[in-house]
N, C-alpha and C positions, 0 to 999 in steps of 0.2 A: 637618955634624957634625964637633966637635972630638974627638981623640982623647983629650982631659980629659974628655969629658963622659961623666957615669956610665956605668957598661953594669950588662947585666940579660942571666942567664943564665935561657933559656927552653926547656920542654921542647913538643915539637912530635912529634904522632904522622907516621910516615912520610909516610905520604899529603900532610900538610897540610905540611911540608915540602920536597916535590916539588913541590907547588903555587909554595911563595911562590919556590921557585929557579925554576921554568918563568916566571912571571912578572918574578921578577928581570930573566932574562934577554931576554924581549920587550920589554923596559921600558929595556935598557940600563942596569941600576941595578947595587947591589951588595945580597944578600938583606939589609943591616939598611938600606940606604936602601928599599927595597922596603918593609921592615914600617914603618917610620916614616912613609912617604908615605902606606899601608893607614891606620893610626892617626889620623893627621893628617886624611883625607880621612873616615874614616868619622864624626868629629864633624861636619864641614861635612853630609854628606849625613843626620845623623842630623837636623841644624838644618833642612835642608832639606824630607826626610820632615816635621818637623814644623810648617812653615808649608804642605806640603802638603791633612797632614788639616786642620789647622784650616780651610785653605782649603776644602776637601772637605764639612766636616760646616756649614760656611756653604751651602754648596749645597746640599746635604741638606733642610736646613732651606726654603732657596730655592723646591724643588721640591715639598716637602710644601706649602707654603704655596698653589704655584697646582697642585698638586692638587686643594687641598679650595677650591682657587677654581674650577677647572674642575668639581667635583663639585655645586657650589651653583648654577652655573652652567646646566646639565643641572636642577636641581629646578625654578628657577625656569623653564626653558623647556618643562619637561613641565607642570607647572601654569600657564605662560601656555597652550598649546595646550589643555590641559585647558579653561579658562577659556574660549577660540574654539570649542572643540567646544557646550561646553552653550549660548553664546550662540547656533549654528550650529540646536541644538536647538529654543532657544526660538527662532528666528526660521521654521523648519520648522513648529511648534504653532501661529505665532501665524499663517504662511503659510495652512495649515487651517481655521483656525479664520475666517478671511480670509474662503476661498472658500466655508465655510458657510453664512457669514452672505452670503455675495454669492447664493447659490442661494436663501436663504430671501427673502431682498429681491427676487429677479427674481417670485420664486414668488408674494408678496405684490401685487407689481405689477399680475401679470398676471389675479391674485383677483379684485383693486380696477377692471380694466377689462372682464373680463367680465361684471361684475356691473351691470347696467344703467342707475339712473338714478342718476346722479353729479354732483355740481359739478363746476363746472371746477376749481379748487382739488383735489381728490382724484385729479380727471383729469389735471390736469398732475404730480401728485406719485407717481401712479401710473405713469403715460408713462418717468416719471424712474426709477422703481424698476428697472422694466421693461428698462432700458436701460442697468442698471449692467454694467460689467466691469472686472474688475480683471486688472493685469498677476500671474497665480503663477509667473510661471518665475524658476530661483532662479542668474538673471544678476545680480538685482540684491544679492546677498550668495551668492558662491560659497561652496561645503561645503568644510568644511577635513577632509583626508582624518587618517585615523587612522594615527597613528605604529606600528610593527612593535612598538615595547616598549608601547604601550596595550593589545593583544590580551590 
């Protein structure tokens, strides 16, 4: 600073006064290099500050986005398991309904060969009735257990 260049007479409460000389004087400056350096720097950090939010409310944005991607996320995998349960269900009904119909077959079987004069034909497909079994253990489609949020 030249001693031509304007000045500006400024009124300063005590306090903030004492500040800018404590500072001055940590700083090595003189109080109006002190407030001029203040002045000067607080444009750079106001420019600063302001590529910060911007930056900031980009992420914002960023974050809301895989949000409600992690929220869609979560519906679609509760109605996939939803989806494995009721399959789970009907595979259970039709497991049932399996070994019904394999009891009424043995039961028919065993009707058709007490009953005494038969063809061979009735007797061989009775034999066969007689001798069905089916695998019902549910190795072959494990139960998909229920999620703590389905309850």
């Amino acid at each position: 600073m030249a001693r031509e260049d304007p000045q500006l007479k400024l009124r300063l409460t005590e306090e903030m006064k004492d500040m800018v000389t404590a500072a001055a004087r940590e700083n090595n400056r003189s109080v109006n290099a002190e407030i001029v350096w203040r002045i000067e720097n607080y444009e750079k950090a106001k420019q600063a500050w302001a590529s910060l939010d911007s930056e900031l409310n980009k992420l914002e944005s960023e974050l809301q986005e895989r949000q409600a991607e992690v929220a869609r996320l979560y519906d679609e995998r509760s109605r996939l398991f939803e989806a494995m349960n009721n399959q789970e269900r009907s595979l259970q009904t039709l497991r049932e309904a399996l070994g019904t119909l394999t009891i009424m077959a043995r039961s028919l079987g065993q009707a058709f060969l007490s009953d005494g004069d038969k063809s061979e034909i009735v007797k061989v497909l009775a034999l066969g009735l007689a001798d069905i079994e089916v695998d019902l253990s549910s190795e072959a489609s494990e139960r998909v257990p229920r999620q703590p949020w389905e309850d």
